[in-house]
Structures are given as structure tokens and as C-alpha cells.
N, C-alpha and C positions, 0 to 999 in steps of 0.2 A: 698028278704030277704037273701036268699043265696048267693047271689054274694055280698053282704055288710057283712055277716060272714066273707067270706075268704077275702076280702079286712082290717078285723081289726085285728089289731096286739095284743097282748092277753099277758098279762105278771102278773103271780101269785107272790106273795112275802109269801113265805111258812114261816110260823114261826114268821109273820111282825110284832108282840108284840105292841107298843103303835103308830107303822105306820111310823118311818125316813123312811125308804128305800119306803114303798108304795109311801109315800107323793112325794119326790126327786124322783121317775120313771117317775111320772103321770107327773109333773112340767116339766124336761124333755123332754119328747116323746109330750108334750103340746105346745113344740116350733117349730116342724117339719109340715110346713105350710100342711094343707090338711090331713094329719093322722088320720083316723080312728083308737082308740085304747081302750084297757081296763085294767085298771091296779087292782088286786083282792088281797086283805089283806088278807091271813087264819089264824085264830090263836085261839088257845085250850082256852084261859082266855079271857072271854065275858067282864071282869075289861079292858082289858090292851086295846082290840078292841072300848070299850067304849070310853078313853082316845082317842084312833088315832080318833076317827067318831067326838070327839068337837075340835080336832087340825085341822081336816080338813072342818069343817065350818065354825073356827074362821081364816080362810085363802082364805076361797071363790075362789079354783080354778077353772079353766076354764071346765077342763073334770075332776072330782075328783075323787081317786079311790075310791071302796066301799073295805065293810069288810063282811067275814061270820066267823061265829064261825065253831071252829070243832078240830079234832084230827086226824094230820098228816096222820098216820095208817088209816084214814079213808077218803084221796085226792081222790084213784081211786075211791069212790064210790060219792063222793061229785061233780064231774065235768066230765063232757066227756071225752072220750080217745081221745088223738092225740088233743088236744084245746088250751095249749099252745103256742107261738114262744119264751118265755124266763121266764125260772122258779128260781124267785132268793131264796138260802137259806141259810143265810149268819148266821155262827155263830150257829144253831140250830140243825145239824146230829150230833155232838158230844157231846150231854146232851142225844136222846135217845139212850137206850140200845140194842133195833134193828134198827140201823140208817140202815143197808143195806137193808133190806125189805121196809124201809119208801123208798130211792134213789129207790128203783126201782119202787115200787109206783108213784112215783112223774115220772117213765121215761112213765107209761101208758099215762099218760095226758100231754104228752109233743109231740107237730109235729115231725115228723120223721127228717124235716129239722133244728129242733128247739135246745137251748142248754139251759144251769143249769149253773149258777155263784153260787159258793160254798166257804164260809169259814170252816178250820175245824183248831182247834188248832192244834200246831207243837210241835214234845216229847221231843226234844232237847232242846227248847226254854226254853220249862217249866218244864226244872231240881230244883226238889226242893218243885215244885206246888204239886205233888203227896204223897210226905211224910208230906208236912205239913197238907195236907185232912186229911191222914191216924190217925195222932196225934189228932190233933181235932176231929174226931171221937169217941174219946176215953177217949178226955177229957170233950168236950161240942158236946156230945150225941143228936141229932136231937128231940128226941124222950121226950128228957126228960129236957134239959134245952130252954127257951124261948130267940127268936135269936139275941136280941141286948146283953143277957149276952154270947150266943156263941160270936157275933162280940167283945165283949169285950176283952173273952179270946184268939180272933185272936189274936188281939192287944195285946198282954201281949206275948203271945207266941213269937210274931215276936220281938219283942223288947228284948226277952230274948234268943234266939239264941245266938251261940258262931260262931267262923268265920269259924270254920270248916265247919259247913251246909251247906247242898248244895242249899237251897231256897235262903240261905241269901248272898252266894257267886255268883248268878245268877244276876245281876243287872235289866236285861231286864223284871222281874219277882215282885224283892225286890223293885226295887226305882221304879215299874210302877206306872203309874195315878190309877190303882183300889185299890191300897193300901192306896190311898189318901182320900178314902168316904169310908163310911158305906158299902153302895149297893156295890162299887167295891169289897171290902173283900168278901161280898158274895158272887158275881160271880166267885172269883178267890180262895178263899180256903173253901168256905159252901156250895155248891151246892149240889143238891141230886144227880149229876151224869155226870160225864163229861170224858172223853178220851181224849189223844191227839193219832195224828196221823203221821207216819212218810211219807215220798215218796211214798215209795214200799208197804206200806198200804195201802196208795190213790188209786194206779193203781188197789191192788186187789180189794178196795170196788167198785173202778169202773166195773170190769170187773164183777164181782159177781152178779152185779145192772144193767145186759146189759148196760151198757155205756161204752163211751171213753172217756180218759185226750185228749181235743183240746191244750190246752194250758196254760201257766201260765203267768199272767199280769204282774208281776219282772220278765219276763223269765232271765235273765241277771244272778240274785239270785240264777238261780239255773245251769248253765251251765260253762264247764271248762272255758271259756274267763275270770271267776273272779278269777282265781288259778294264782298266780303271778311268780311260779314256771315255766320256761319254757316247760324243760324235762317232767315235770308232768302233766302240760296243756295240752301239745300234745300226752299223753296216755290216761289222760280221755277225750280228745275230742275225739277217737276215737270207745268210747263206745257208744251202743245203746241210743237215749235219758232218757230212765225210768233207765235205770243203771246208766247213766252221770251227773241224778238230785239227785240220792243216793246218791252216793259217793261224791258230791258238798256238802249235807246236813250232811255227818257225818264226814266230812271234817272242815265244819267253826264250828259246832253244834249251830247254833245263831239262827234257824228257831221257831217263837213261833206262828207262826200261817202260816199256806196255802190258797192262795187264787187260783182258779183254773177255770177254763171251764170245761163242759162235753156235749159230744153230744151222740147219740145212737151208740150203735157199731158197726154197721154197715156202719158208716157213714167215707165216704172219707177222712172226715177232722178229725180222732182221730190222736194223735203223733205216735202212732205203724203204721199209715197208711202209714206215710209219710218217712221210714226209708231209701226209695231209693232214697230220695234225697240227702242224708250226702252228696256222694263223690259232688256233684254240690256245696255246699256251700260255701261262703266267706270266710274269715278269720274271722269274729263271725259268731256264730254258727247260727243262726235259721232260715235265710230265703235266698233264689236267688234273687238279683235284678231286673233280666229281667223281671220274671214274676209276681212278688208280686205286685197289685195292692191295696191300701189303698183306700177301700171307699167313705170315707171322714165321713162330718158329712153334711149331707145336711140339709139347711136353715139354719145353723147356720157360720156365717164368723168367722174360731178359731182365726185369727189374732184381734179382737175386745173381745174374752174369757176376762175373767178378769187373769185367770192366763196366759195369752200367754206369759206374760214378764219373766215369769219363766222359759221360755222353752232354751236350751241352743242355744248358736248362731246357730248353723251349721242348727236347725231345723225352729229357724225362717224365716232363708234366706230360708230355702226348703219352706217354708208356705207362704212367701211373694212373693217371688219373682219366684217360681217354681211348686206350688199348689201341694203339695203336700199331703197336706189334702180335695185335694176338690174333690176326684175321678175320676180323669180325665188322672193320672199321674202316673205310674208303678215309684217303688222307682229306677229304672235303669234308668229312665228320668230325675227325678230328680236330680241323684247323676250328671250325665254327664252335667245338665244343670251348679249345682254350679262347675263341675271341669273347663266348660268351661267360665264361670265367672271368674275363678282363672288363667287361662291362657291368657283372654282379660286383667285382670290388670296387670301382668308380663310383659306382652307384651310391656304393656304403650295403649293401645288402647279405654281403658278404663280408662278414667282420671280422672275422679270423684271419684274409687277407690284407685287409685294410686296416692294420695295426697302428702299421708305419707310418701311416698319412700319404702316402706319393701317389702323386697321380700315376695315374694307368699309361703305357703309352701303345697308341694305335697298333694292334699287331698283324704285318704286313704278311702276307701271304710268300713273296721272298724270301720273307725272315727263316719263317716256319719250312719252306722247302729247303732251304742252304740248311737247317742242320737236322733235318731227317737225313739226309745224304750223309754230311757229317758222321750220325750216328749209326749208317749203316757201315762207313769206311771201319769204323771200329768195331763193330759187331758180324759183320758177314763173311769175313776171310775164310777161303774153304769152308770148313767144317759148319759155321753157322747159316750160310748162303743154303748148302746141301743140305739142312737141316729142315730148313725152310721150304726147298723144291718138293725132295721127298712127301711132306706131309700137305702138301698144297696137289701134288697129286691125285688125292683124294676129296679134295676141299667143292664143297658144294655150295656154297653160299654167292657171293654177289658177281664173284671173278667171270671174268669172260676167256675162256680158254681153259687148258691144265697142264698139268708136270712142267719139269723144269724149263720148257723154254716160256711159257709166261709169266714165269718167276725171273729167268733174268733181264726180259724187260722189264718188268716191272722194278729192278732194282737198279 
């Protein structure tokens, strides 16, 4: 029995309300031939856990997750210390009012090798979001009016702004899809309690909650390579990364939500860990060729993904013709493999590519990083990320480190 413990991969979805993210992990990690796994629903509303327990009957999956009821504040005493390998809690630290006690709560029951996928809203994004709570407060009182006349007088309010506002001059905010339903008004101006959070927030609730920022899935979103400024680009790329994501985010101010990793702080793979790499780096910023190995996604072929045709060229040909999703293939093999691709068709040696007559054009090691990133933004949401860690857990080939926290640096 104990060696089939450590053999299963264990993944809580803290906050999983009617079960999308339970359900999408389990289906998932359900496709990774041979995987031992457990995917655990917690959530405060025994209504909402009800709802996910008939969505997941009326779907009859193969390993299904289960659910418990409970209250966050209450994970370490709910499950073993150290029982996690990936704790997801998307959307849910910034509605409570002690999210830092809950993140470090939630770091007891997390493997030391283990990480946390976190959504937390973004303050810049949602200029506007806070004074309009603030108004509504004041007008349709929680306390005292019944909530479809508060959602009414959402609606009435927003309609009656002038252009000055800053809710209603915010587009990303004003023309959102929650403005479009009921429920969305609720979550976005009647809640009982919400924050957003900036960068330099992040890091301290990280640091606060013994954890580390691994990384952020747009890394791109947040580093000087998107400053179009020359002169400018090459002063803030030479900032610390947790300063170079600030000044990026008060820079465009467009950020309305964070999506992020965290591992323990001790751990190898947080971004403060990695700051002696800067001077090795590329011309984009976040990784070395030589040594960054991509996992892959084992048992799953991503050239048959349904999104693969979205992926930009440069990463398909990496994926078809150079595997470089199939962990076998540091991205420095890769890249040399399509440059020497590009140089067989210059050549003429290669005549199946060189049909067309065009010349070849030099291909830039920037190039090739902006859309492997790219192609991970589309390919690794939940379920394929976790697909990924899972089976790199095991992976004995070039990597340096295992399980999931050198998967989410590495992505």
C-alpha cells in the first residue's frame, strides 16, 4: 500500500465550486497510459459540490474525481501534510480576506517537490471595478436590498455613467462577458469581497506563505521583449525578473488578472532562484537553449491535439519534424535542427523545400523562443501542463531535477 501511495499523483482543486477544473484535471491525467492518480474537489458550498458530484455521473469518467466539503482555513487539518503534487486554486485567494494564511495552509499539504496554479485578479486591469462596488454599496446595501434589485441597480448604474469613469472608460472591464449575465454582474461588481493584486504583491504574498513565483504561463506578458522601445527594452531587461514584471505591468496597465505557479521556497526552481542566469540568456528573455529540456506530454501525440493547427509555424515544424514536445529534445536541438533544415533548402539540397525558389531567411533564436512560448500558451492550460509534470516525474533522460516543480520552470 505504500509504495502505490507514492506512486499516485494527487491533485486538490481548492475552491472547485460546481467541479470545471476537477472534472478537465481527472479527464486529463485519465489519458497518461498507466497513471495512478487522484484528483479532490474541496469546497465550502455542499449546493455547489452537489452540482459538480451529478455532472460527474452524468459523464461516467474513467477515474472521477471525488469531492469533500469544507473551509479552505481548514485544508491543513482536512488532509495530510506533504500529500499533494499539484494544488490548483484558480480564481479563489482573492475573495478571502486572509488569502495569505489560507496559501500557506494549502503550502502544508503540498510535496516539497510539488507546485500551486493560481489565479488572482490584476489592479490595473480592473480600474473602475472598485469604485463601482464602492457606489453600490451604498446604494443597493447587501444587507437590505434582495440581489436581483441590487443586480438591477448594477445595471442602471452602468448605463448611467458619464465618459469620464474610469469603470466605464476601462473596456477590458466595461464590454466584459460578466457584464453580459446576471451571475457575471455579481461576480464582477456585488460580491462580498474581492482584491485585485498587483506583481509586487504576488511575490510578497508569496514570500509571506513560504512559497516561490516558478513562473508565469504569458511569461512574454510580463517581460521587457514586449516594450517596443529599444533604448527602453534594454534597461528594463536588465532588471531583476520580479522588478522587470513590475515595471512591464505599470507600463501597458492592461493586466486584469494573474495567472502564475508557486513552489516552496526553498525550492530550486522559484524565479529569485534562477537570477544567475540573466547574463546566459538569449535575446528573449527567459530561458538557455542548451539546457532547457521540455518534457513533453507523454501519451499524448500533440501533433494530433485538436489545437495543434493553431500553433505558429516555426513550432509545428519544431513538433513534427524535431520532437520537441516529446521530451527527448533540449530546445537547443531543436532550434539547430530547424536552422539546419533552413540551410539544406538554401542550399538547394533539399528540394521538396525549395520548390518555391525563396530564399531561406536567417532563423533567429528569438524567433524560435517567442513561439514555443506561444505554443505552450495554447497547449498547456491545466490539464496539458499537468499532463506533462505527471509524466516528467518519471522521466530520466537529460533533465536536471523531477515532478512538477521542474516542469513549471521549465515552462
Amino acid at each position: 500500500a505504500g509504495e502505490a501511495e507514492r506512486e499516485t499523483f494527487r491533485v486538490l482543486v481548492a475552491g472547485c465550486g460546481t467541479g470545471d477544473a476537477a472534472i478537465l484535471l481527472a479527464h486529463q491525467l485519465s489519458l497518461i497510459p498507466g497513471l495512478r492518480f487522484q484528483v479532490i474537489g474541496f469546497d465550502r458550498s455542499q449546493h455547489s459540490l452537489d452540482i459538480a458530484a451529478a455532472r460527474v455521473a452524468a459523464r461516467t469518467p474513467r477515474q472521477p474525481p471525488s469531492f469533500r466539503c469544507g473551509s479552505l482555513e481548514t485544508v491543513a487539518d482536512t488532509f495530510r501534510a506533504s500529500w499533494f503534487d499539484y494544488i490548483d486554486v484558480s480564481g479563489v485567494l482573492h475573495h478571502i480576506p486572509d488569502c495569505g494564511t489560507v496559501l500557506s495552509r494549502l503550502g502544508t499539504v503540498l510535496k516539497p517537490e510539488g507546485g500551486i496554479g493560481v489565479m488572482l485578479y490584476g489592479t490595473h486591469g480592473r480600474t473602475g471595478v472598485y469604485a463601482m462596488q464602492r457606489m453600490l454599496r451604498l446604494v443597493a446595501p447587501a444587507d437590505e436590498d434582495p440581489l436581483q434589485d441590487r443586480v438591477e441597480k448594477a445595471k442602471a448604474l452602468t448605463q448611467a455613467l458619464p465618459v469620464t469613469n474610469w469603470f466605464k472608460r476601462n473596456p477590458v472591464m466595461h464590454d466584459s462577458k460578466d457584464m453580459e449575465s446576471d451571475a457575471g454582474i455579481v461576480d464582477l461588481l456585488l460580491h462580498a469581497h474581492d482584491r485585485a493584486f498587483t506583481v509586487t504583491q504576488i511575490f510578497e504574498l508569496a514570500g509571506e506563505a513560504g512559497m516561490a513565483v516558478a513562473g508565469f504561463p504569458r511569461w512574454h506578458a510580463y517581460t521587457a521583449e514586449r516594450i517596443r522601445d529599444g533604448r527602453l527594452r534594454a534597461m528594463v531587461s536588465k532588471l531583476p525578473w520580479p522588478q522587470q514584471f513590475a515595471f512591464v505591468e505599470d507600463f501597458f496597465g492592461d493586466m486584469h488578472k494573474h495567472i502564475f505557479y508557486l513552489v516552496k521556497a526553498n525550492s530550486p526552481y522559484g524565479i529569485r532562484c534562477l537570477e544567475s542566469m540573466k547574463g546566459n540568456l538569449p535575446p528573449t528573455p527567459s530561458m538557455r537553449l542548451d539546457t532547457i529540456l521540455i518534457p513533453g506530454f507523454p501519451g499524448l501525440d500533440v501533433t494530433k491535439h485538436s489545437k495543434f493547427k493553431l500553433l505558429p509555424p516555426l513550432a509545428m515544424r519544431a513538433a513534427t519534424a524535431h520532437g520537441v514536445f516529446s521530451g527527448k529534445r533540449t530546445l537547443q536541438q531543436a532550434f539547430l535542427g530547424l536552422r539546419e533544415d533552413e540551410a539544406k533548402a538554401s542550399s538547394g539540397k533539399d528540394e521538396h523545400d525549395n520548390k518555391s525558389g525563396n530564399k531561406a531567411v536567417s532563423l533567429q533564436a528569438s524567433d524560435f523562443l517567442g513561439q514555443i512560448k506561444d505554443a505552450f500558451n495554447v497547449l498547456a492550460p491545466h490539464g496539458l501542463l499537468l499532463q506533462s509534470a505527471a509524466g516528467a516525474a518519471n522521466f530520466k533522460g537529460e533533465q536536471t531535477g523531477s515532478g512538477l516543480a521542474s516542469v513549471l520552470y521549465r515552462h
